[in-house]
TORSEZA-364582 format. One record per residue: x, y, z of N, C-alpha, C in turn. Coordinates in Angstrom, 2 decimals, always signed. Each point is the difference from the previous one (the first is absolute). Layout:
[rec [X; Y; Z]; [X; Y; Z]; [X; Y; Z]]
...
END
This chain:
[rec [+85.99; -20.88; +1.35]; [-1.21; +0.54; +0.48]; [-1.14; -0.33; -0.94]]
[rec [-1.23; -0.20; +0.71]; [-0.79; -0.87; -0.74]; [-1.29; +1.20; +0.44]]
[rec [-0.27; +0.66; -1.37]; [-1.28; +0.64; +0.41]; [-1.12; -0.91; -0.66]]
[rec [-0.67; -0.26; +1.06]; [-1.14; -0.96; -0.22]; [-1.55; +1.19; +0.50]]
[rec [-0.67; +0.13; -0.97]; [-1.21; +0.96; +0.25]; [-1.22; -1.00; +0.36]]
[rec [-0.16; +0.24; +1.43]; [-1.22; -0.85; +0.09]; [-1.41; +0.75; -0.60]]
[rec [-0.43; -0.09; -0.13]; [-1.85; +0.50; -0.44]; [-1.08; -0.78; +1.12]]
[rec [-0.55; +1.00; +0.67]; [-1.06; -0.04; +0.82]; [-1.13; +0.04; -0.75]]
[rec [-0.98; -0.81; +0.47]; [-1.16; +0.90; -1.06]; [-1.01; +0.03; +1.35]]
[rec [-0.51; +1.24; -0.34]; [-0.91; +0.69; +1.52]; [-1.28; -0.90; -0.71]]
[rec [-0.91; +0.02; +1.12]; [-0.78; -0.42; +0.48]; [-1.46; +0.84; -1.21]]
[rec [-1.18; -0.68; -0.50]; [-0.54; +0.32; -0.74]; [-1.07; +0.74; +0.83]]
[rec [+0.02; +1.35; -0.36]; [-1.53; +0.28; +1.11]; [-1.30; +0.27; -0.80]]
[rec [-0.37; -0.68; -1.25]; [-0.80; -0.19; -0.36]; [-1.72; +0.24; +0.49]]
[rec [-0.72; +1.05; -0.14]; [-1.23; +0.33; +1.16]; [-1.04; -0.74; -1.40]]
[rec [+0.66; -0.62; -0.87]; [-1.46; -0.78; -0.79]; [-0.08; +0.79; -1.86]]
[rec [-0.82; -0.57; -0.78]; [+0.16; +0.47; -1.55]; [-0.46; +1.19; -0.14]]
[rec [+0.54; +0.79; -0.37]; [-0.78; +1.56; -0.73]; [-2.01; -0.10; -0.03]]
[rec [-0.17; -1.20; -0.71]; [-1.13; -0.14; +0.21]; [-0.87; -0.14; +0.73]]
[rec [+0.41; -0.44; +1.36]; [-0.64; -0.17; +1.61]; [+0.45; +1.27; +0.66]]
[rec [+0.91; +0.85; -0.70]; [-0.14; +1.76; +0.62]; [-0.65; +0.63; -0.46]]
[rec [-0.38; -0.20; -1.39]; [-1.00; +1.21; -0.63]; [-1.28; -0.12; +0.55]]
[rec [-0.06; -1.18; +0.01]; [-1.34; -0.34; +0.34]; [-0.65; -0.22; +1.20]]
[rec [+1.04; -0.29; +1.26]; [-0.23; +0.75; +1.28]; [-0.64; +1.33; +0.12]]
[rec [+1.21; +1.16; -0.37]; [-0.07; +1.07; -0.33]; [-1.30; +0.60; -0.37]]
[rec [-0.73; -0.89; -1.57]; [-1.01; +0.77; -0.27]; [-1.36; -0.29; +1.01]]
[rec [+0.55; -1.50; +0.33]; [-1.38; -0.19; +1.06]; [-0.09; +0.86; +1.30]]
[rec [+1.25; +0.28; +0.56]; [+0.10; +1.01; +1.14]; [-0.29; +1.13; -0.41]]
[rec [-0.33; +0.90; -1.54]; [-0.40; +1.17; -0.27]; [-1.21; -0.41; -0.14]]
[rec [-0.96; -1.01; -0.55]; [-1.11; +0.00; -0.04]; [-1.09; +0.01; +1.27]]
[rec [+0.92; -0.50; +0.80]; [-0.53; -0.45; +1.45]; [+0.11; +1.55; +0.78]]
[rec [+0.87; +0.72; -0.13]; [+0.05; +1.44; +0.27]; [-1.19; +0.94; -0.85]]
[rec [+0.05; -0.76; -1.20]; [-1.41; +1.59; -0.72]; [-1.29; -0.75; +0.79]]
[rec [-0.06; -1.40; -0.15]; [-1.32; -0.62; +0.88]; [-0.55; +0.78; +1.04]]
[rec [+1.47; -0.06; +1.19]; [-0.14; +0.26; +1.35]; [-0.29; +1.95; +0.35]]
[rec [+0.51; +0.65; -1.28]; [-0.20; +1.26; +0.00]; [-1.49; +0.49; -0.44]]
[rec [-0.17; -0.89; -0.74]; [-1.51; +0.43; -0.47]; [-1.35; -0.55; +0.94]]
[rec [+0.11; -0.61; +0.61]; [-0.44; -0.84; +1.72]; [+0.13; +1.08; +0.41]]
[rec [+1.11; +0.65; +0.49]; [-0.17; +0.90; +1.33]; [-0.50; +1.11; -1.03]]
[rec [-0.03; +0.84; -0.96]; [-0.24; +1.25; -0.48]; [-1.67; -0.48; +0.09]]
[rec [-0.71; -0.98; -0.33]; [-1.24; -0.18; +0.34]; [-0.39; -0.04; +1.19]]
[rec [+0.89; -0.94; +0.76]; [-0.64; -0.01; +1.30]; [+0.01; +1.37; +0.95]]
[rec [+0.82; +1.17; -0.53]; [+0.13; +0.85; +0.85]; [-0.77; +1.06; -0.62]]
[rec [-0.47; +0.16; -1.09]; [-1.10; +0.53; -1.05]; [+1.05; +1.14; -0.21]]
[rec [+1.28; -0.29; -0.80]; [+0.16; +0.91; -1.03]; [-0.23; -0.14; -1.21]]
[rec [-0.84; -1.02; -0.47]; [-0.34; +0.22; -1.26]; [-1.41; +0.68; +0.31]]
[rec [-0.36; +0.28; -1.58]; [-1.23; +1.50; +0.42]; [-1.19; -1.29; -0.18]]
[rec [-1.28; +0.47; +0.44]; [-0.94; -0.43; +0.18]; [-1.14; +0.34; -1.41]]
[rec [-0.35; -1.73; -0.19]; [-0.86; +0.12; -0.57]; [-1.29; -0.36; +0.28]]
[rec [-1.16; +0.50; -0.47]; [-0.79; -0.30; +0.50]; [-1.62; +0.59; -0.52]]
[rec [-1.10; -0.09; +0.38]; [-1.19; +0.63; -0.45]; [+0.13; +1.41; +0.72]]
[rec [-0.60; +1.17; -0.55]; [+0.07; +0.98; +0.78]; [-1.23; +0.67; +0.54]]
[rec [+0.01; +0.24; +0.76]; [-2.16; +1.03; +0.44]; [-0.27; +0.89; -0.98]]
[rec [+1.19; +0.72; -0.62]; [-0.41; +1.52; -0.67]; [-0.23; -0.40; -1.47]]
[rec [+0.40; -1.43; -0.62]; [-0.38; -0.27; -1.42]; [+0.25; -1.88; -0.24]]
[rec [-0.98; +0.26; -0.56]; [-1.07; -1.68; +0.08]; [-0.28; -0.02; -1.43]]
[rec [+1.01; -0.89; -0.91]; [-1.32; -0.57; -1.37]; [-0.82; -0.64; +0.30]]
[rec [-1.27; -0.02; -0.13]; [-1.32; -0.45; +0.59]; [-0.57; -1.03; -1.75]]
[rec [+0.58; +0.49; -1.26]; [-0.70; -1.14; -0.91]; [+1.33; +0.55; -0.95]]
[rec [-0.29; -1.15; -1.12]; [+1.14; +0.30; -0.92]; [-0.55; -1.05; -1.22]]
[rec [+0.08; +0.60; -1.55]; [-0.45; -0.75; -1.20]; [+0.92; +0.39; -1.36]]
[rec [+0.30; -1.38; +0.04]; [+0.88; +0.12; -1.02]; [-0.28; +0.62; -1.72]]
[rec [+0.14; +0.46; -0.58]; [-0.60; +0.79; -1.19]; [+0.92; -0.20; -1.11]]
[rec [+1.10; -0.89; +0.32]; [+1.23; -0.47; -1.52]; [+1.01; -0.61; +0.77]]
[rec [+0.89; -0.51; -0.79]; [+1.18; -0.76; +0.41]; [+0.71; +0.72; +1.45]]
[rec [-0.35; +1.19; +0.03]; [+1.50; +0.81; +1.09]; [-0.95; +1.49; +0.20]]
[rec [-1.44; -0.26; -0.41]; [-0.73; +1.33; +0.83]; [-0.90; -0.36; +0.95]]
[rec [+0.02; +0.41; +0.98]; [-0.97; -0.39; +0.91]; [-0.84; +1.84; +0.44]]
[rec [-1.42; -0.34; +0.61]; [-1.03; +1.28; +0.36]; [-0.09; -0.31; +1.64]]
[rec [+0.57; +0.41; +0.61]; [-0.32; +0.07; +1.65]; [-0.41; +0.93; +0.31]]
[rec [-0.80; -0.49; +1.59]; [-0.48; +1.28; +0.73]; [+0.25; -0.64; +1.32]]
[rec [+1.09; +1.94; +0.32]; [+0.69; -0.01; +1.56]; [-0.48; +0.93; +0.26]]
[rec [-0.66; -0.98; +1.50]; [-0.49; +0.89; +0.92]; [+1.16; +0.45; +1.06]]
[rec [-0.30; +1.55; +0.00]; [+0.91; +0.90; +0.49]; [-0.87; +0.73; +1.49]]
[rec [+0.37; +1.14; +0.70]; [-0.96; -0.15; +1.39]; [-0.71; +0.58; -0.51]]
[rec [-0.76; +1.07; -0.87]; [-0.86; +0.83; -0.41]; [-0.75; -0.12; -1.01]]
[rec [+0.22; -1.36; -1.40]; [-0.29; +0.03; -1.00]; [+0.81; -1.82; -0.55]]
[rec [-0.62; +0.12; -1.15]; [+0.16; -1.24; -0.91]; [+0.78; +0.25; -1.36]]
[rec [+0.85; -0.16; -0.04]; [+0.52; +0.42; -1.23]; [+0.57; -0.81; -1.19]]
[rec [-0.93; -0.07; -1.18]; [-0.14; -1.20; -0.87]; [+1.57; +0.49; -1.10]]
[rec [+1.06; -0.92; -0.14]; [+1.50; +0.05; -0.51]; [-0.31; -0.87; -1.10]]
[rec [+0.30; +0.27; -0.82]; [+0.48; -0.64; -1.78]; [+1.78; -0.27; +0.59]]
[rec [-0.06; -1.55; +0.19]; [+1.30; -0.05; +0.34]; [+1.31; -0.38; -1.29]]
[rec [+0.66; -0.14; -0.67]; [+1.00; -0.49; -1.42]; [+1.54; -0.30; +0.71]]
[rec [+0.37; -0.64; -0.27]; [+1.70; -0.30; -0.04]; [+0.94; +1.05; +0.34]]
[rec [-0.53; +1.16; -0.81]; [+0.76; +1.53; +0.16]; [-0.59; +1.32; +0.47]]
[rec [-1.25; -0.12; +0.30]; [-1.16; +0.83; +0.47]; [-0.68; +0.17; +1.15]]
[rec [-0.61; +0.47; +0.54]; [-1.24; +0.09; +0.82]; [-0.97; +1.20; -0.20]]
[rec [-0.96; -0.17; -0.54]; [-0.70; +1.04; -0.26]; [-1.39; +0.51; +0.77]]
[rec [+0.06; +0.94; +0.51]; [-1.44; +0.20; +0.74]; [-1.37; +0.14; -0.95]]
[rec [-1.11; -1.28; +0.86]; [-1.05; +0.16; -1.56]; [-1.41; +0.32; +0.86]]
[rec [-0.32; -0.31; +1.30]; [-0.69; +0.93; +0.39]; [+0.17; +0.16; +1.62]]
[rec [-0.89; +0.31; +0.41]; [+0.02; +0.33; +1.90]; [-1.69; -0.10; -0.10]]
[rec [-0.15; -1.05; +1.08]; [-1.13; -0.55; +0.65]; [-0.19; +0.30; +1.33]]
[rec [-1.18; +0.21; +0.56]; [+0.09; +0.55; +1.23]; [+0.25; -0.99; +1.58]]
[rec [+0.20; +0.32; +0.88]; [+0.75; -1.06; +1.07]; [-0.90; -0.93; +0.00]]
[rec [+0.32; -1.23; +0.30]; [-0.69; -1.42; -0.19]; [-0.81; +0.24; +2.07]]
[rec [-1.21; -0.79; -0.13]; [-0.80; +0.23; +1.19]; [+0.81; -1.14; +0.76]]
[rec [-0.12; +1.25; +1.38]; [+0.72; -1.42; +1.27]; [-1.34; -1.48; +0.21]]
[rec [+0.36; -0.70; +0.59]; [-0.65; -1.38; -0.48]; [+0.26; -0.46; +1.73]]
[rec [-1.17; +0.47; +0.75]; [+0.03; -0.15; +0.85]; [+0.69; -2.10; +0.30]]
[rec [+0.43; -0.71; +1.01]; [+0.04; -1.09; +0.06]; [-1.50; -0.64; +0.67]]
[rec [-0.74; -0.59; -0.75]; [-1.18; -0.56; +0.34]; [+0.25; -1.50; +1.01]]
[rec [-0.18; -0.03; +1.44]; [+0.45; -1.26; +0.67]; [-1.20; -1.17; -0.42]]
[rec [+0.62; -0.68; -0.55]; [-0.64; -1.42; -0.33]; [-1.36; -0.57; +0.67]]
[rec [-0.99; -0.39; -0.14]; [-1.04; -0.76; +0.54]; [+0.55; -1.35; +0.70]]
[rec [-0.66; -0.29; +1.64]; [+0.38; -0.56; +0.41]; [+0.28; -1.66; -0.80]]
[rec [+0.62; -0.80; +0.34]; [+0.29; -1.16; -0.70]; [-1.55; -0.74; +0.56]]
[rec [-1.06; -0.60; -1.17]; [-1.36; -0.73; +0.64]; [+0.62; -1.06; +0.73]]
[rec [-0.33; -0.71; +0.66]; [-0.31; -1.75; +1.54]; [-0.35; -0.79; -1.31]]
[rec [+0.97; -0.92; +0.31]; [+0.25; -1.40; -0.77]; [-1.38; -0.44; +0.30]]
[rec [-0.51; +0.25; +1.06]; [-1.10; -0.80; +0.59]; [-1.19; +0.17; -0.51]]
[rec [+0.04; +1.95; -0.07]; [-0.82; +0.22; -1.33]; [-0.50; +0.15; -1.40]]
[rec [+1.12; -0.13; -0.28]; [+0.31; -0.44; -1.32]; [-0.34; -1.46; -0.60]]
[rec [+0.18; -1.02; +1.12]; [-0.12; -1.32; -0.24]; [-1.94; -0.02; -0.14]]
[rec [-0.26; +0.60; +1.28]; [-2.15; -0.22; +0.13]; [-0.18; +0.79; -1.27]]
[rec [+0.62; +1.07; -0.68]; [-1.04; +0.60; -1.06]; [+0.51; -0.83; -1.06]]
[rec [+0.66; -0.99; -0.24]; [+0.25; -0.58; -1.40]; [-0.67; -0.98; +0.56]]
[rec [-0.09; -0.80; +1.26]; [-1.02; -0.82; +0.07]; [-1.62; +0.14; -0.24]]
[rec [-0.01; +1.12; +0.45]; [-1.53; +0.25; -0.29]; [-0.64; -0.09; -1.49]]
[rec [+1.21; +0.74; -0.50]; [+0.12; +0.17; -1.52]; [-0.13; -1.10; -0.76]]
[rec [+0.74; -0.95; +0.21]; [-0.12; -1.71; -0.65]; [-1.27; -0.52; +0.59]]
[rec [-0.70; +0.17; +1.04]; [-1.25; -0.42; +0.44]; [-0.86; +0.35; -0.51]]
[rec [-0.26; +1.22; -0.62]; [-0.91; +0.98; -0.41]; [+0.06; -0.48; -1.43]]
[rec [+0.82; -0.10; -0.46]; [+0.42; -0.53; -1.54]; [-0.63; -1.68; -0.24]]
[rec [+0.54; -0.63; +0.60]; [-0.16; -1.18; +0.41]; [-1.84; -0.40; -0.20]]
[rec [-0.61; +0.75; +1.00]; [-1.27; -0.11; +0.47]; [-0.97; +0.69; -1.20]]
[rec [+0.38; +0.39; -0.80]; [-0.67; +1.03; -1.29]; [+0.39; -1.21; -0.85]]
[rec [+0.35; -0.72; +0.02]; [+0.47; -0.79; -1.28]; [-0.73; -1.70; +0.34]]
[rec [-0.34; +0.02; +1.24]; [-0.44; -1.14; -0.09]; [-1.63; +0.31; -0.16]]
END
């Protein structure tokens, strides 16, 4: 009797180097925080930033490396801040800034008239000089 052991060798199922999985992997997590932070904007759960009606810095002057003197206008009043790195200090209150009506523009002058009064103008000039 002849024990003869054959050896099979199975089939390699190889899906590619450690290195083309990690790195799948991390691109499919990056592509997931991308795609999450897309929709959390697009659906406005992140909070809103923005200018607000009830407080407006209206000027701001720098006074040292990291102090600045502003004045925010608030709905009732102006209130001038000594601003620092670690501070905010109240330094005075000014009274509400005047509404500023919107003044509508003067009509745009006619090319046409504009052109005869610079003509006249060079004529008039013109004729004094000779």
């Amino acid at each position: 009797m002849k024990n003869q052991a054959t050896v099979q060798q199975q089939p390699a199922t190889s899906t590619g180097s450690p290195l083309v999985q990690v790195s799948g992997a991390l691109t499919a997590i990056i592509i997931f925080i991308l795609l999450a932070a897309w929709v959390a904007k697009r659906f406005g759960f992140t909070p809103k930033t923005g200018s607000s009606k009830e407080m407006k810095v209206s000027a701001s002057c720098s006074v040292g490396p990291r102090e600045r003197v502003v004045i925010v206008d608030v709905a009732d009043a102006r209130l001038v801040l000594g601003v620092t790195s670690g501070q905010i200090t109240h330094l005075h209150t000014l009274p509400a800034a005047p509404v500023v009506e919107a003044v509508s523009p003067a009509a745009p002058a006619d090319f046409r008239e504009l052109m005869k009064h610079s003509l006249m103008k060079n004529l008039l000039k013109r004729n004094g000089k000779d």
